[in-house]
N, C-alpha and C positions, 0 to 999 in steps of 0.2 A: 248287214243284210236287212237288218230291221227298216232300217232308215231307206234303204233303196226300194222295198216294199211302197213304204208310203211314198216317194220322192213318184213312184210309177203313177200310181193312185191321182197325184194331182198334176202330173203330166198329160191325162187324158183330156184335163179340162182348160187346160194353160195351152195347148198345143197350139201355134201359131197366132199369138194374141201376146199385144203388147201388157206387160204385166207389174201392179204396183203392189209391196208387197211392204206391211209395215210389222215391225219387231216392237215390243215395248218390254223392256226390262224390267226388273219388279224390284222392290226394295231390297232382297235378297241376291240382287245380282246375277239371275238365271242365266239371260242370254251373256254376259258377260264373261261366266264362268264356262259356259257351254258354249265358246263363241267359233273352235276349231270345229268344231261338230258341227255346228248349224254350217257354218261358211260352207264344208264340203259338203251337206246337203244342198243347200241354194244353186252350188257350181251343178248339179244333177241335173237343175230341173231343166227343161226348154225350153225356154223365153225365149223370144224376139227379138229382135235390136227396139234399145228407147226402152228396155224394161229396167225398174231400181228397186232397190230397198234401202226402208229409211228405219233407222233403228232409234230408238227413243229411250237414254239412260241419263241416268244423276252422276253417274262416274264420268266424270271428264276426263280422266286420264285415258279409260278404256276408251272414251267415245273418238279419240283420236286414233285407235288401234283400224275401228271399224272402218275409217274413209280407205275410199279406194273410189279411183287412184288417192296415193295421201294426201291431206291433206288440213288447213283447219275446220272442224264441227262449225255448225248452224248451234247458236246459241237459242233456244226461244224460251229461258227459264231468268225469275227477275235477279236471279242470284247472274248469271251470267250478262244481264242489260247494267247492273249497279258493279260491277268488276271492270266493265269498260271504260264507265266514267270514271271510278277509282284512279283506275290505271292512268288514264288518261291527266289528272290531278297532282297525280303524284309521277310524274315523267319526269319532269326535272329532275326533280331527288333523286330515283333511280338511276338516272344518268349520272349525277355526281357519283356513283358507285360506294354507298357504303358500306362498310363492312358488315358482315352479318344479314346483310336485310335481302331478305327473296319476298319475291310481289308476290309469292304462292302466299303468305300470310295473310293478305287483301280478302282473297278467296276461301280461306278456310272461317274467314269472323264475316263474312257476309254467308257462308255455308252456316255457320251456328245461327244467323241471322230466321233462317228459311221459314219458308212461309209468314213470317211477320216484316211486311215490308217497312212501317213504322221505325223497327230498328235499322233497316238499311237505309232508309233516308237518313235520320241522326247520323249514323256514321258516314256518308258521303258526307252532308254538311260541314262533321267536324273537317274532314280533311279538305274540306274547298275552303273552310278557317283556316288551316296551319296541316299545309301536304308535307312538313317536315319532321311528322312525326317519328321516334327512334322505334328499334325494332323490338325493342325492350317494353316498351309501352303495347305496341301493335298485340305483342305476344303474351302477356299479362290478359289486357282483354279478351284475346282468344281462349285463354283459362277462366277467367271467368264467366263467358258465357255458357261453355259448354254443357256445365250441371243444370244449366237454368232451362227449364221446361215450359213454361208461361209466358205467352206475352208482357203480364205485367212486370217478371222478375227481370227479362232480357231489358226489356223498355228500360227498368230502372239501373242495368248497370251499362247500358248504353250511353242514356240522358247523362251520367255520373263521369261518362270517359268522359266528354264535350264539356259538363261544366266545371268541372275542376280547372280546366285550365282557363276558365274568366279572369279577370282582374276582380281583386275584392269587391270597387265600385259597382263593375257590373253583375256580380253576382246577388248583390244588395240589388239592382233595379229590377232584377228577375225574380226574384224573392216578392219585390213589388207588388207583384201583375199575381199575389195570390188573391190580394183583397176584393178583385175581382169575382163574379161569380165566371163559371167556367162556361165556354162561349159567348162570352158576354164579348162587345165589338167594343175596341176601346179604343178612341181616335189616337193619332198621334201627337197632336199638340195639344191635346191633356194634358196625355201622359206625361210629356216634355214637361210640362207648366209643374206637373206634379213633382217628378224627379226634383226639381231646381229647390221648390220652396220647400220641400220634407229636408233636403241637406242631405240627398244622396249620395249628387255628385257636387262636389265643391273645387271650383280653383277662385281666381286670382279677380277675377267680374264676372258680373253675368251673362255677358253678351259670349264667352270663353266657357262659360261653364252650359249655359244650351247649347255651344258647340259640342260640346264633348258628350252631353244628353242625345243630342241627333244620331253623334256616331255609335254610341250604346244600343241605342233601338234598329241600327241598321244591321249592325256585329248578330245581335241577340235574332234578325229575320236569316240573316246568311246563316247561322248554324243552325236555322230550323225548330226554333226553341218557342216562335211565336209564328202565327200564320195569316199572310196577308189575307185582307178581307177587300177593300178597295186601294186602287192602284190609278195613280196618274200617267198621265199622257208620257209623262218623262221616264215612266218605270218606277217614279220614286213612291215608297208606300204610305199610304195617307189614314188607315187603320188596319190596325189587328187583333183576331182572337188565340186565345190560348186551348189547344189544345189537351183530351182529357187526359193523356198519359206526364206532358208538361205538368198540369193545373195540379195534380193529384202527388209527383216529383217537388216541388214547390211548395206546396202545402202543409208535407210533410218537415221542410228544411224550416218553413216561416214560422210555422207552432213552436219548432224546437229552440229559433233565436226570438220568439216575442214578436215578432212583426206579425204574426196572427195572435191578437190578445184574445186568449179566454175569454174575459168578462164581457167582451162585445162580439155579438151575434156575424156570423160570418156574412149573414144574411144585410147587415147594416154597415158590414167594415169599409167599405169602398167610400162611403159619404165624410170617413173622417180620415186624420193624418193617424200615422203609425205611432205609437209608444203614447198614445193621449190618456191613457187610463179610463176611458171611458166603462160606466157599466151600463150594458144596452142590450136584454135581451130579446131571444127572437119574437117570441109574445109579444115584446113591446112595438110599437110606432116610429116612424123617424117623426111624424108629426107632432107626436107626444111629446118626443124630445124638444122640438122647437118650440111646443104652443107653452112647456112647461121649463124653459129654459133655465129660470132663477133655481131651481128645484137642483141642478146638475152644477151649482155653481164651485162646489171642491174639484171638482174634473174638469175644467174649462181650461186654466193656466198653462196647459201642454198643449189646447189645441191649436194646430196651424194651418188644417186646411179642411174646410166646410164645404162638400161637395152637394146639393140641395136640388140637381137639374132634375126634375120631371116629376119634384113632390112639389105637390099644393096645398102647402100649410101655413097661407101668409093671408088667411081670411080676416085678419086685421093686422093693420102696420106697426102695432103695437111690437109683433113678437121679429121684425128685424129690427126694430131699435135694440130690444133687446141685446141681439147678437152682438151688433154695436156697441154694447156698453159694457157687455160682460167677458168677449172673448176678445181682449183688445192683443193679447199677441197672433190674429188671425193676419197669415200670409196669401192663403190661397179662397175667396169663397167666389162660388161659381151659385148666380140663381137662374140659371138658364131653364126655359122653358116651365117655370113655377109660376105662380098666381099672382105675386110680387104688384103690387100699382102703382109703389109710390118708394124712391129713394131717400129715406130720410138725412138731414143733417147732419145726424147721428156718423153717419157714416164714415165721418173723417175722425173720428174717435179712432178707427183703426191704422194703425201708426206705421206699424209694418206690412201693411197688404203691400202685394206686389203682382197679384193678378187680379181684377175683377171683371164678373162675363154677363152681364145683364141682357145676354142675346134672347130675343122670342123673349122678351118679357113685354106689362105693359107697363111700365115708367116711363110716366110723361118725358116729353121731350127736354121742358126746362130743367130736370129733376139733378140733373148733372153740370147746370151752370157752376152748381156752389161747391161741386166735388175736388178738395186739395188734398192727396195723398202724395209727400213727396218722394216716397218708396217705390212708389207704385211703375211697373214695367209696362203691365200690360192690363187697355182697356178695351173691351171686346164689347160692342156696343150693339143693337136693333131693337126697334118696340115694334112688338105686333099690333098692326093696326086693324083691329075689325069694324074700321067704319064703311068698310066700302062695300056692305050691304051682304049678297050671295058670294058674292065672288069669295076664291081662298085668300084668305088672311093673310094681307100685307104686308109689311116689315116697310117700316121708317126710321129716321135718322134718328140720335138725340142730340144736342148742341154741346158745344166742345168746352169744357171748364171755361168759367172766367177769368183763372189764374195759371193756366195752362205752362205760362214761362215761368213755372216754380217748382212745374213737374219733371226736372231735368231728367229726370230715369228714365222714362216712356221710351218704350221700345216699339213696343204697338198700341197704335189708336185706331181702330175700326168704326167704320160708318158711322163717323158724327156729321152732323149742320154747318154749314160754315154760316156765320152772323151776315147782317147785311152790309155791314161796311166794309167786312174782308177783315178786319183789325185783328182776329184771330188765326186768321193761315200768316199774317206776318209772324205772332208768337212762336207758331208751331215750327217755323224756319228756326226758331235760336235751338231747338229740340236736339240735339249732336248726335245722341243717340237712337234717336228714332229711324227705325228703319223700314217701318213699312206702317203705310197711312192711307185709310178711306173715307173720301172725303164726297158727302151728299151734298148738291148744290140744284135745292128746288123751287123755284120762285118765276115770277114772271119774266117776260124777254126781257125788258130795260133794267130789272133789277141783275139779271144774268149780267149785262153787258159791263154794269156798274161793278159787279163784285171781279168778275175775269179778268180785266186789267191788275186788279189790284194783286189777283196770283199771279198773274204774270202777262205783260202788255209790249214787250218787242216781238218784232215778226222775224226774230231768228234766238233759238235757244242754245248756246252752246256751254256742254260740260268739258268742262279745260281738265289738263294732267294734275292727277292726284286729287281732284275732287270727289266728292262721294263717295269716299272709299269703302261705304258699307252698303250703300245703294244695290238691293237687289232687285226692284219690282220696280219697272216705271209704266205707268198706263196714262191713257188720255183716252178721254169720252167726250163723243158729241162735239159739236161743231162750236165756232166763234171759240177758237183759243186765246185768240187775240180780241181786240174790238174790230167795229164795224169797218173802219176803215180798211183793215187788212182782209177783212174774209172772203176778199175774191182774188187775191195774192196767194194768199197761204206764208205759213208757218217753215222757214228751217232750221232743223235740230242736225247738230252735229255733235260728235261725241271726238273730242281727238284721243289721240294715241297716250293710253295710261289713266283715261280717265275711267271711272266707274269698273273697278276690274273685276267687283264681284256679282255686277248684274247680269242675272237669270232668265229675264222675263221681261220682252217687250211688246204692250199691247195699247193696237191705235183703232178706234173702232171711231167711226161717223165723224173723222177728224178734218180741218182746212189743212193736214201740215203737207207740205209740198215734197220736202225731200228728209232722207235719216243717212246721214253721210255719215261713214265712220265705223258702223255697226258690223261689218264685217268683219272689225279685229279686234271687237269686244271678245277677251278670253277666257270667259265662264258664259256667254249666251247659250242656252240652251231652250227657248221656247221665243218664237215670233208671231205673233199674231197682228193681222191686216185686214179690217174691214170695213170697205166702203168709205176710204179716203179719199174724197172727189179729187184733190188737187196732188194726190200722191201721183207722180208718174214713173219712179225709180226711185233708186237708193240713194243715188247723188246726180250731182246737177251734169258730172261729163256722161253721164249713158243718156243715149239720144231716143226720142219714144219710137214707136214704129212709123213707118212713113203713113200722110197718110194718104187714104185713097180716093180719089174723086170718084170712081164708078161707082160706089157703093154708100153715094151720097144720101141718098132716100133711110138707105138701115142709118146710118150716124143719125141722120134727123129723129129716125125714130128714136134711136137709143136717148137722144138728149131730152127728148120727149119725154120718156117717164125715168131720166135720172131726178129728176123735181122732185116727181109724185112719192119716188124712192125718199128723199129725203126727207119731204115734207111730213111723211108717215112717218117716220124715224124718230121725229122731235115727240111724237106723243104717245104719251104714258106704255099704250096698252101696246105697240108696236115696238118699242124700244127694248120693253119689257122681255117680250115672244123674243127679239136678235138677242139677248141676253141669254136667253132659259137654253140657247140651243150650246153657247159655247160653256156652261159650267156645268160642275160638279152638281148632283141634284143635293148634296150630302150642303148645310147650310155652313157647319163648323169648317169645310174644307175652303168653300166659299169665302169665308170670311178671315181666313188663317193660311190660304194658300194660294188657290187658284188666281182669284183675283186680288190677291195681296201685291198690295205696289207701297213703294218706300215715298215715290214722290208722283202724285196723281190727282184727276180731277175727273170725278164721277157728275155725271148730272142726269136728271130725268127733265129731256131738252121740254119746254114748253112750244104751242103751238107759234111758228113765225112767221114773218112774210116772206111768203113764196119766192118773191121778187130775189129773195138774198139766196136763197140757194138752186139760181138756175145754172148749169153748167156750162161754162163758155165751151167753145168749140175746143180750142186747143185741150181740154181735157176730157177728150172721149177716146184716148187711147194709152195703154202705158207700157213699160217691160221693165222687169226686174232679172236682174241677171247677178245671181251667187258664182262668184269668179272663183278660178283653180287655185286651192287653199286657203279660202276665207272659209267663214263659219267652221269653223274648227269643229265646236263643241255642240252646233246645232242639232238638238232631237227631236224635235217638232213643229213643223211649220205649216199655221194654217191662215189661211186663204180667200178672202170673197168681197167679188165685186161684179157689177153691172158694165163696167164696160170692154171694151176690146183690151184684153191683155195677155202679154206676151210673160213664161216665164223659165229663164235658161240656167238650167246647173250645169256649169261646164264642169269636161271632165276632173276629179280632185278635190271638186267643192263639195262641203259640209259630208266628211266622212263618217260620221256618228247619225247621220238623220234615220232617224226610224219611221216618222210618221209625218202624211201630208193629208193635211184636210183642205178640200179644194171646191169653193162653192163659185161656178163662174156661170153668165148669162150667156153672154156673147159667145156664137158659135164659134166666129172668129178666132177668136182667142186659143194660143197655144203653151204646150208645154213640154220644153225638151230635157234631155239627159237625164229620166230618171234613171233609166236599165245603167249610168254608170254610177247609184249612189248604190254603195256596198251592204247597205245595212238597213234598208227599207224595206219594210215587212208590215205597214199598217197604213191602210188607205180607206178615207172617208171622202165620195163624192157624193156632193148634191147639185143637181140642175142637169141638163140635157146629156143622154146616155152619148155625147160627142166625149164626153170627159173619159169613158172609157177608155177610148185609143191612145189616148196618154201613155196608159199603162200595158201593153199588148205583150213589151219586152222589157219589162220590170217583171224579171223573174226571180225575185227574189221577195216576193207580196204574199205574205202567208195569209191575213185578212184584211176583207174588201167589207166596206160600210155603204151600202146604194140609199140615196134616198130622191124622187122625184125625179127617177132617171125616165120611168116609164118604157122598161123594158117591152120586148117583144119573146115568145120564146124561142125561138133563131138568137136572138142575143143571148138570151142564157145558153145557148150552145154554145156558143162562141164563145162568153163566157169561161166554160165547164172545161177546156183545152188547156187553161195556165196550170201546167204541172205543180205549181208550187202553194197552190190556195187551199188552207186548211179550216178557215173560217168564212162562211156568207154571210152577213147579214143584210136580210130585203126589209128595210125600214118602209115609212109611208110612201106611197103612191110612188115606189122603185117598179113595180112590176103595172103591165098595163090590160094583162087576160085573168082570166077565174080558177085558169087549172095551172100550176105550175108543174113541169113537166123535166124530170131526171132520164136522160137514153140514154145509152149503150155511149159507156168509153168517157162519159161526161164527169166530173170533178173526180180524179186519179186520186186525189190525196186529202178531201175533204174528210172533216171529221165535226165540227160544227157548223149548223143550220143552223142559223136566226132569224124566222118570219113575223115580221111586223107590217106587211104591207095587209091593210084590211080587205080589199077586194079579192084576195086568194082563199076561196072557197073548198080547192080541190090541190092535194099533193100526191104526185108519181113516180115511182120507182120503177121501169121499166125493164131492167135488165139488171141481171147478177154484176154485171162491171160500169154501173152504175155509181156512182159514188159508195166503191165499197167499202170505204173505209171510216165512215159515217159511225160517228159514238152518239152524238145527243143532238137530238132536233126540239129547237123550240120556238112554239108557233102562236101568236096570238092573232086571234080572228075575233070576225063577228059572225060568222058562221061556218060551220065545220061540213063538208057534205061527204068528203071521202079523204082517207089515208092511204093508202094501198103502194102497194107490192115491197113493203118494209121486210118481206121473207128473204129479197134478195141484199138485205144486209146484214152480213155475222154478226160484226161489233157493235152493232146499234145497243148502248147499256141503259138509253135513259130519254124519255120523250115526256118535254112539259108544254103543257096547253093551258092558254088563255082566254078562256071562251063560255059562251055559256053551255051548251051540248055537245059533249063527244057521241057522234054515233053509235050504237052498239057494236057494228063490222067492226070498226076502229077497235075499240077496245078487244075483239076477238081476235081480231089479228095477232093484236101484242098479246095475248094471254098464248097463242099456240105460236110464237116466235122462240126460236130456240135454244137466244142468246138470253132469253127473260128478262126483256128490257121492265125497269120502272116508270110508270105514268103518272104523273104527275098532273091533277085540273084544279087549276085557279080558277075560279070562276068570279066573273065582275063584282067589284064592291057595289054595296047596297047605295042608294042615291044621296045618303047623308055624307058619307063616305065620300061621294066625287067632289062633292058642294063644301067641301072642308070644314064642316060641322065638326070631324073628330081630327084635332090634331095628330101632324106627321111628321116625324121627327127630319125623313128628307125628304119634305117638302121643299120647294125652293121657292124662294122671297121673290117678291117681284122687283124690289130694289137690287141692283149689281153688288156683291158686297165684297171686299178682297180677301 
């Protein structure tokens, strides 16, 4: 009667009104326990038709009592979002039906997980390692978490399920990554270089055993043990930092086997190899140690690897002789980004190096004529050149050994010189092992013309079966591949069937070559790059170009009109330069060890030439490329750009893995079909006329869009703001073409980051609650800020960072009385020394192309 009292009471005011009506259980299980009770008060009151109750409990069992009609619960708890994917992980297994095992066990060790999401990631990662785990295991850990109260105890018997089951090797290179300070960004082809020469992981060669290094650091990213920090175009990961629950797990296991030595400062351990017996404390200098070298010479004999990137302690050349003389068992020393001027002779005292990285140093060019190591894998070469006045600080070649053909180990040669006779890229052919090579060729036209034959002088290239069988990177730069005779012919490369089967990465940039027949059944291609090959018109010589048009005779004239001026620009320094800076990594070490890593290539910084040589005949103002149904198998990236009319067709079936298309085209004309049937295309970079758009209209499947020099309207960004499936913007330079950019009603359903980089947008609007509501972090760099406004109509907004010099005060008050409490973040512009490259930057990028 009690209950029918009150049930009256709120019937006066419910009476004829659609009514919402939320329950929230309490840790003690009220409405749960209470739940016959409440239900036949609820059935009392008089609601309307379209009236609910939503009940909000941690008991999943019970919360399935509550639906009516039955049914399953709305999860919106992270224990319930990480049980799906579990589940989802482990389906197979479950299906095989084993005995004993209930998926309720999934749920009860991500239930002790709660509120520390940290330990639910580790345990999904384990199980995306090895979803076969027994029930035995499953249920051991769920005893063990359950006493543990702390993040840091769960964390540590979480980390402990996952890495017990490493292989010994790999638990040794995780052990590794303590010598590290803790977020500290550690590249990946260090680390790799490091692994190898400490004798972490060993087999049978080295080319087998950096295999095996690669798959350890990818093993050690899929279990979540390390945390990408940058990521290539392919997905693959190019650095990582270690996390503070890892670093502190690790640190603990490294003290207890010695790979953390006492006697040396943790603060210094990263600079030397592991078990050195070094004594270094924190008090002391890494510089001390170098300027006083002879001083440490009882603890040298262990040392093998000399990590010295970004101390400047070589104010005289004296103290790397020494190095040289005294730690002759040194396998690994890297003086990257050190003060370093001069490569002594000294240097080939060291018998066993097998990595040297003289990148961003300045060692004269010839400093490396006399260098014979014949251990040596890998040589990682650039000088910073600050002669070129204000500008940022250059990077040049250095010249390639004199004795080159004695270096049979080299694996990698980076950005050397090639001589002027060519006598040296003959040598570097007998190299068997060499697998990836950057070769600078800078010097005037006629000396160009003279060395280019000499790497290679027929007007067709063909890789026959079984050759190159280690060939992963092949690029070509700049024009005249051949000599003069050919460069209005062009170049054909063909690849037959079996040849080069582990090449990755094809990239043709300012090139004469005409055609690349073949490359469609290249079975490890995964990256194609095409830029601005006058004479490329297709893949192979049977695709026919587009017909072409006579009525449209005036535009072709024009287009052949400044395909010249295109060119002519191209050949010098400062333009070549800019078409480089936009396709790489800004990171130099990736540059020079990844991105532009080719096994067999020819880089140049073209000098200026007669115009005469690169006018475009007619027949090459139009072209089409068409990816046939099941070729490019394995293609993940394919980018794009050129000036003239070009056609480009993924029939349906072709390149199933493609994820990404970067697509810089001039020509209105110009089209492109079948993306809406590539299955797996979710990242799209256009630059030039907002015509590129419509490409993409039913390519639903583009989760981020990259605009640059689209010169929107904002009608386009409505239009835009319709593709259900876009969860990333980014408005680079001069994409947008008005001062206010403006978010309406119903516009990006599913966005969640903003990227404003176009500088004339002054002013950002949120107009409506169903505005892009699902918006987490906006970040905006401007030259001037005038307004942010109606960001109240975003819940999830967690995080808005600013480039700029003043956020208005409204701005900032806004987000102080936002209710999600987003963080603001103001960068505000580097000082002028800073732009002018006065203060070294670690990713800066070189104005030389490096691989």
């Amino acid at each position: 009667m009690r209950n029918k009292g009150v049930v009256d009471m709120i019937n006066k005011h419910l009476k004829g009104k659609k009514t919402l009506i939320i329950l929230q259980d309490d840790d003690n299980d009220f409405v749960s326990s209470q739940w016959e009770e409440t239900r036949y008060a609820l059935n009392l009151l008089g609601c309307t038709a379209g009236s609910a109750v939503i009940v909000s409990t941690k008991n999943s069992q019970k919360a399935k009592e509550f639906c009516n009609p039955p049914g399953e619960p709305v999860t919106c708890s992270l224990v319930g979002l990480y049980y799906d994917i579990v589940l989802q992980l482990t389906e197979q297994r479950v299906n095989n039906g084993n005995d004993g095992y209930n998926p309720q066990i999934l749920r009860n060790i991500l239930e002790s997980c709660h509120s520390h999401e940290f330990c639910m990631k580790i345990f999904t990662h384990a199980l995306y390692a090895n979803p076969n785990r027994s029930y035995e295991e499953l249920h051991k850990l769920h005893q063990d978490l359950v006493p543990q109260k702390t993040l840091g105890s769960k964390a540590k018997k979480m980390i402990k399920f996952s890495y017990k089951e490493l292989p010994r090797e790999y638990k040794t290179c995780l052990l590794y990554l303590a010598i590290f300070p803790q977020g500290h960004n550690i590249r990946r082809s260090t680390l790799i270089g490091r692994w190898v020469t400490e004798g972490l992981i060993t087999k049978q060669d080295w080319r087998i055993t950096v295999r095996h290094a690669e798959r350890c650091f990818d093993v050690l990213v899929k279990r979540g043990f390390v945390l990408p920090r940058d990521i290539g175009a392919t997905g693959k990961v190019k650095s990582c930092i270690v996390g503070d629950q890892v670093h502190g797990f690790i640190s603990k296991i490294a003290n207890k086997e010695h790979i953390l030595d006492a006697r040396l400062s943790d603060q210094w351990a990263r600079h030397f190899s592991i078990f050195s017996g070094l004594r270094l404390r924190a008090s002391d200098k890494i510089e001390k140690f170098v300027q006083r070298l002879p001083k440490y010479s009882p603890q040298l004999p262990l040392l093998k690897v000399l990590d010295l990137e970004g101390v400047n302690c070589f104010e005289k050349n004296q103290y790397l002789k020494d190095i040289c003389n005294k730690i002759l068992l040194l396998k690994y020393l890297s003086l990257r980004r050190t003060n370093v001027t001069k490569l002594p002779i000294e240097i080939n005292n060291l018998h066993e190096l097998e990595v040297l990285d003289i990148r961003q140093t300045r060692v004269p060019e010839n400093d490396t004529r006399n260098v014979l190591l014949l251990k040596l894998r890998r040589l990682l070469a650039d000088r910073v050149d600050s002669s070129s006045g204000m500008c940022a600080k250059s990077c040049s070649a250095v010249q390639i050994p004199n004795q080159i053909n004695r270096m049979e180990n080299l694996e990698v040669l980076s950005n050397v010189k090639a001589s002027g006779d060519g006598s040296d890229l003959k040598e570097i052919r007998n190299l068997w092992q060499l697998r990836k090579l950057g070769v600078v060729i800078q010097d005037n036209y006629n000396h160009l013309r003279r060395l280019r034959p000499t790497a290679y002088s027929e007007t067709k290239l063909t890789f026959n079966k079984e050759e190159f069988p280690q060939l992963k990177y092949f690029l070509v730069e700049g024009p005249d591949m051949t000599d003069g005779k050919t460069s209005m012919t062009g170049t054909d490369i063909k690849f037959e069937d079996g040849a080069t089967t582990e090449l990755e990465k094809i990239v043709l940039s300012f090139t004469n070559i005409r055609s690349l027949c073949g490359i469609d059944n290249l079975p490890k291609l995964k990256e194609l790059e095409l830029e601005a090959n006058q004479f490329l018109l297709s893949f192979g010589h049977d695709e026919a170009a587009p017909e072409q048009h006579t009525e449209s005779r005036d535009d072709e004239q024009n287009t052949q009109s400044e395909a010249p001026k295109k060119n002519t620009e191209s050949g010098g320094t400062e333009s070549r330069a800019a078409a480089e800076k936009d396709t790489q990594s800004t990171d130099p070490d990736e540059q020079n060890t990844n991105t532009r890593a080719t096994e067999l290539g020819t880089q140049s910084r073209v000098p200026e030439q007669n115009p005469e040589r690169n006018i475009v005949p007619e027949q090459y103002t139009e072209s089409r490329f068409t990816l046939k149904k099941d070729k490019f198998q394995h293609l993940v990236c394919f980018r794009f750009k050129d000036s003239k009319r070009t056609d480009i067709i993924f029939e349906t079936g072709a390149a199933p893995e493609l994820k990404k298309i970067i697509l810089f085209l001039d020509d209105k004309r110009s089209k492109l079909t079948g993306v809406s049937d590539l299955p797996k295309l979710n990242d799209v970079e256009l630059k030039g006329d907002k015509f590129l758009l419509s490409f993409f209209y039913n390519a639903n499947h583009v989760t981020k869009m990259t605009l640059r020099d689209t010169q929107l309207k904002q009608e386009d960004i409505h239009e835009l703001g319709k593709k259900q499936s876009l969860r990333c913007l980014v408005l680079s330079d001069k994409s947008y073409d008005e001062s206010k950019l403006t978010f309406n009603k119903d516009d990006f359903p599913m966005l969640d980051h903003l990227i404003v980089e176009c500088h004339n947008i002054d002013s950002i609007s949120f107009t409506d609650e169903s505005a892009a509501p699902k918006l987490i972090r906006i970040v905006w760099s401007f030259s001037k800020m005038k307004s942010l406004s109606g960001i109240s109509y975003l819940p999830k907004l967690k995080e808005i960072e600013c480039s700029g010099e003043h956020v208005p005060y409204q701005v900032r008050k806004e987000i102080t009385a936002h209710e999600a409490k987003p963080v603001l973040t103001h960068k505000r512009p580097p000082h002028q020394s800073q732009a002018t490259g006065e203060e070294s930057d670690d990713k800066a990028s070189p104005l030389i192309s490096c691989f």
